[in-house]
C-alpha positions as CSV (number, residue, x, y, z in Angstrom):
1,X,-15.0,4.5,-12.5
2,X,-16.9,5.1,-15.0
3,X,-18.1,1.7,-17.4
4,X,-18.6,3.4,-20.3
5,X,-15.1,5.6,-20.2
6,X,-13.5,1.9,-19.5
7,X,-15.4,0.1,-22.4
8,X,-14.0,2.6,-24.8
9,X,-10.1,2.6,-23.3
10,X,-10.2,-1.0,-24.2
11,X,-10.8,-0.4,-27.5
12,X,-8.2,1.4,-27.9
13,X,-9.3,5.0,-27.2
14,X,-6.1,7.0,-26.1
15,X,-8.2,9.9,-24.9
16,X,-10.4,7.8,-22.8
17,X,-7.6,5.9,-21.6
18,X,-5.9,9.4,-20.8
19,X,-8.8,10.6,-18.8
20,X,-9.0,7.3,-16.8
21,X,-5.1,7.6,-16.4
22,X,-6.1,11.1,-15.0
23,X,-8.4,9.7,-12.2
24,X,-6.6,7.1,-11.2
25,X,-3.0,7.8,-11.2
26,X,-3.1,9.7,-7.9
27,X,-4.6,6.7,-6.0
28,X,-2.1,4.5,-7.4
29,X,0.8,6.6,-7.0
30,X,-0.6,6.8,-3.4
31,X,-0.5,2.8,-2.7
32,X,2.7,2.8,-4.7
33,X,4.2,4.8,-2.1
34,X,2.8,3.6,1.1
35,X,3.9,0.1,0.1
36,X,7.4,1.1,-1.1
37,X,7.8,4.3,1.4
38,X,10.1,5.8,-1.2
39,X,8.7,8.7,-3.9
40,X,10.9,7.5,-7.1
41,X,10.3,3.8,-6.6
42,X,6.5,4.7,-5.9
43,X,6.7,6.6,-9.3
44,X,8.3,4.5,-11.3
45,X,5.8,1.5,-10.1
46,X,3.0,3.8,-10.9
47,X,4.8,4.3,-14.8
48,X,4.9,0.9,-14.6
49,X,1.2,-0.2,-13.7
50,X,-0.1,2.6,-15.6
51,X,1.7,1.2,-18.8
52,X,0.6,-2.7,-17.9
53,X,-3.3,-1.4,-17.8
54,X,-2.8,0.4,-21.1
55,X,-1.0,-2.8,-22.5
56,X,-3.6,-5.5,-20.6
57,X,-6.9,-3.1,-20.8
58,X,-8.5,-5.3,-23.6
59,X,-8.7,-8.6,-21.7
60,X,-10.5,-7.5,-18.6
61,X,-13.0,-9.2,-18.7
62,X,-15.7,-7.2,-16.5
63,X,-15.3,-3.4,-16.6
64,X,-16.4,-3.0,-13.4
65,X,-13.7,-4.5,-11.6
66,X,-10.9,-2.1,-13.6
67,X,-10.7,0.0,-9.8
68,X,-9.5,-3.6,-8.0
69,X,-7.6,-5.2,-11.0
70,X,-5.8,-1.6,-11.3
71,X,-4.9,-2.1,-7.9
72,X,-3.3,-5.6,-8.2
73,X,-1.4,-4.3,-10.8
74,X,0.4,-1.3,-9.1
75,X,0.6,-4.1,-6.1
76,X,2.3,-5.8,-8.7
77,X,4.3,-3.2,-10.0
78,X,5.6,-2.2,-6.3
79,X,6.3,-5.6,-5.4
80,X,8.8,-6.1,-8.5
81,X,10.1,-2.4,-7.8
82,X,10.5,-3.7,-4.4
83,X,13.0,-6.7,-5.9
84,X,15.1,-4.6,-8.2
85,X,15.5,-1.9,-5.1
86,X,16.2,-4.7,-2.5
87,X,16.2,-2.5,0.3
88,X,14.0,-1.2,3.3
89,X,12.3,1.9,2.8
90,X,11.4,4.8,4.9
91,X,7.8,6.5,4.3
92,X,4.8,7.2,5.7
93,X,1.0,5.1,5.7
94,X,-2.0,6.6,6.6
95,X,-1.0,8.6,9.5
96,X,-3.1,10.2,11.8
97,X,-3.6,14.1,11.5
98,X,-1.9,16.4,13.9
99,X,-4.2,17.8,16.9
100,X,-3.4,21.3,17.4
101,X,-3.7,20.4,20.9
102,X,-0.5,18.2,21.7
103,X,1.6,18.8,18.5
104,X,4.7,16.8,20.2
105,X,2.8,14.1,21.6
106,X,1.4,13.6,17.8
107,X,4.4,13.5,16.5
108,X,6.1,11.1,18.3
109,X,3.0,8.6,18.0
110,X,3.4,8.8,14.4
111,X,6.9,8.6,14.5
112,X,6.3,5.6,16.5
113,X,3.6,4.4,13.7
114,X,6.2,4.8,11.3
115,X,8.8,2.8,12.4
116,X,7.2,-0.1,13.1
117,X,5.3,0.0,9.7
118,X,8.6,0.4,8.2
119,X,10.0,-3.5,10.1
120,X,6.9,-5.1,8.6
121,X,7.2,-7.5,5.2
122,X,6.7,-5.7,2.2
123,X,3.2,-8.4,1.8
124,X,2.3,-7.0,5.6
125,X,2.6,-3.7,4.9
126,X,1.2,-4.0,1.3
127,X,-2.2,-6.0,3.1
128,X,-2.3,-2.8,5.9
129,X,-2.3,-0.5,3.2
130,X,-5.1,-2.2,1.3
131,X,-7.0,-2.3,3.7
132,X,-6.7,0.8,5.9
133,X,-6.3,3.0,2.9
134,X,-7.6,2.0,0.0
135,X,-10.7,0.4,2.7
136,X,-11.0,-2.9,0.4
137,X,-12.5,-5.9,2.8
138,X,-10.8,-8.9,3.1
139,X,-11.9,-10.9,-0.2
140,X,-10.8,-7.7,-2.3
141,X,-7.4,-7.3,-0.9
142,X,-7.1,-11.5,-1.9
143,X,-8.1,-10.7,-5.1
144,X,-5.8,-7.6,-5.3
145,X,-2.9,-9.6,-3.8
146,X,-3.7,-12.7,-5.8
147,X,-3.3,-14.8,-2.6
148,X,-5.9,-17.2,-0.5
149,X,-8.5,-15.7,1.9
150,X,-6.7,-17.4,4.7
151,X,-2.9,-15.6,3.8
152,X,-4.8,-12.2,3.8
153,X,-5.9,-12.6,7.2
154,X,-2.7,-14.2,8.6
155,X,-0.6,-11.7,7.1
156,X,-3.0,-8.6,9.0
157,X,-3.0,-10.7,11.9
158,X,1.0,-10.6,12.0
159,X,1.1,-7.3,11.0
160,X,-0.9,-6.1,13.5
161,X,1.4,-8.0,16.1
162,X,4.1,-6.9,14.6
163,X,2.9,-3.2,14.8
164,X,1.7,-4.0,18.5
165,X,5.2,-4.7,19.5
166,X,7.1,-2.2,17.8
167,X,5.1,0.8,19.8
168,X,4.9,-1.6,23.2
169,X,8.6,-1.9,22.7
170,X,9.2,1.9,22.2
171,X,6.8,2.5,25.2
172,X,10.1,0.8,27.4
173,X,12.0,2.8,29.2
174,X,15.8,2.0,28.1
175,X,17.3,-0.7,29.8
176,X,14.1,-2.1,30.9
177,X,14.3,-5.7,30.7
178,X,17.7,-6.6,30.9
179,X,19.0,-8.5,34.1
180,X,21.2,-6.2,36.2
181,X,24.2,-7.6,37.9
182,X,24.3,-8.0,41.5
């Protein structure tokens, strides 16, 4: 971000607030969506956040951090879109590109990815996608989340286990696991 286009935004300069909007929105609308795995929700949580900065843009204190504080407010903004929706939400993080070379076995990795991203906590998924996509270290994402160091790492370290599970339990063959009768 540029400091000088975010200096003037928060005094109240509609066109530089419009041309940050512009840069931004995509990369919010992004996290939006991999936390909430649904495009309206993710939309209307980017609406949302994009309003809040315009509203809030005058007390940041250090222009510089407007990339990370934008970020904890479209974390925000999903988290309370995630309350009014109260419901689990199929979408898609980060996924790995396709390899032309085993199209099927791609897909079903992903599809594997996918629904074990979907089981985790909205704060699990939120912490993944903060840190896989967005690539903030671990201080940034507690900043962004507005939680302690310590709850950032537990809730990767769950999520990851989590995760771990979810494809080791798809790897099973069915039935695997159950005690057969004799």
């Amino acid at each position: 971000m540029r400091r000088d286009l975010v200096a003037r935004a928060q005094r109240g300069d509609e066109v530089a607030f419009a041309q940050l909007a512009t840069e931004i929105a995509d990369r919010l609308f992004s996290v939006a969506y991999r936390i909430l795995r649904d495009v309206d929700a993710a939309n209307d949580a980017t609406q949302e956040a994009l309003v809040t900065i315009w509203r809030e843009l005058p007390a940041l204190r250090d222009p510089e951090r407007f990339e990370a504080w934008s970020y904890r407010i479209v974390v925000n903004a999903a988290y309370a879109e995630h309350k009014r929706a109260r419901r689990s939400i199929p979408g898609a993080l980060a996924m790995p590109t396709i390899p032309e070379d085993d199209p099927i076995g791609a897909l079903v990795d992903r599809d594997q990815l996918e629904r074990g991203f979907a089981r985790l906590p909205i704060e699990q998924r939120t912490a993944l996608v903060l840190q896989h996509y967005c690539d903030l270290s671990l201080p940034q994402i507690a900043e962004v989340m507005g939680t302690p160091l310590g709850t950032v790492r537990s809730r990767l370290h769950y999520a990851r286990d989590a995760m771990r599970a979810a494809l080791e339990a798809d790897l099973r063959p069915a039935g695997a696991g159950e005690g057969e009768l004799a």
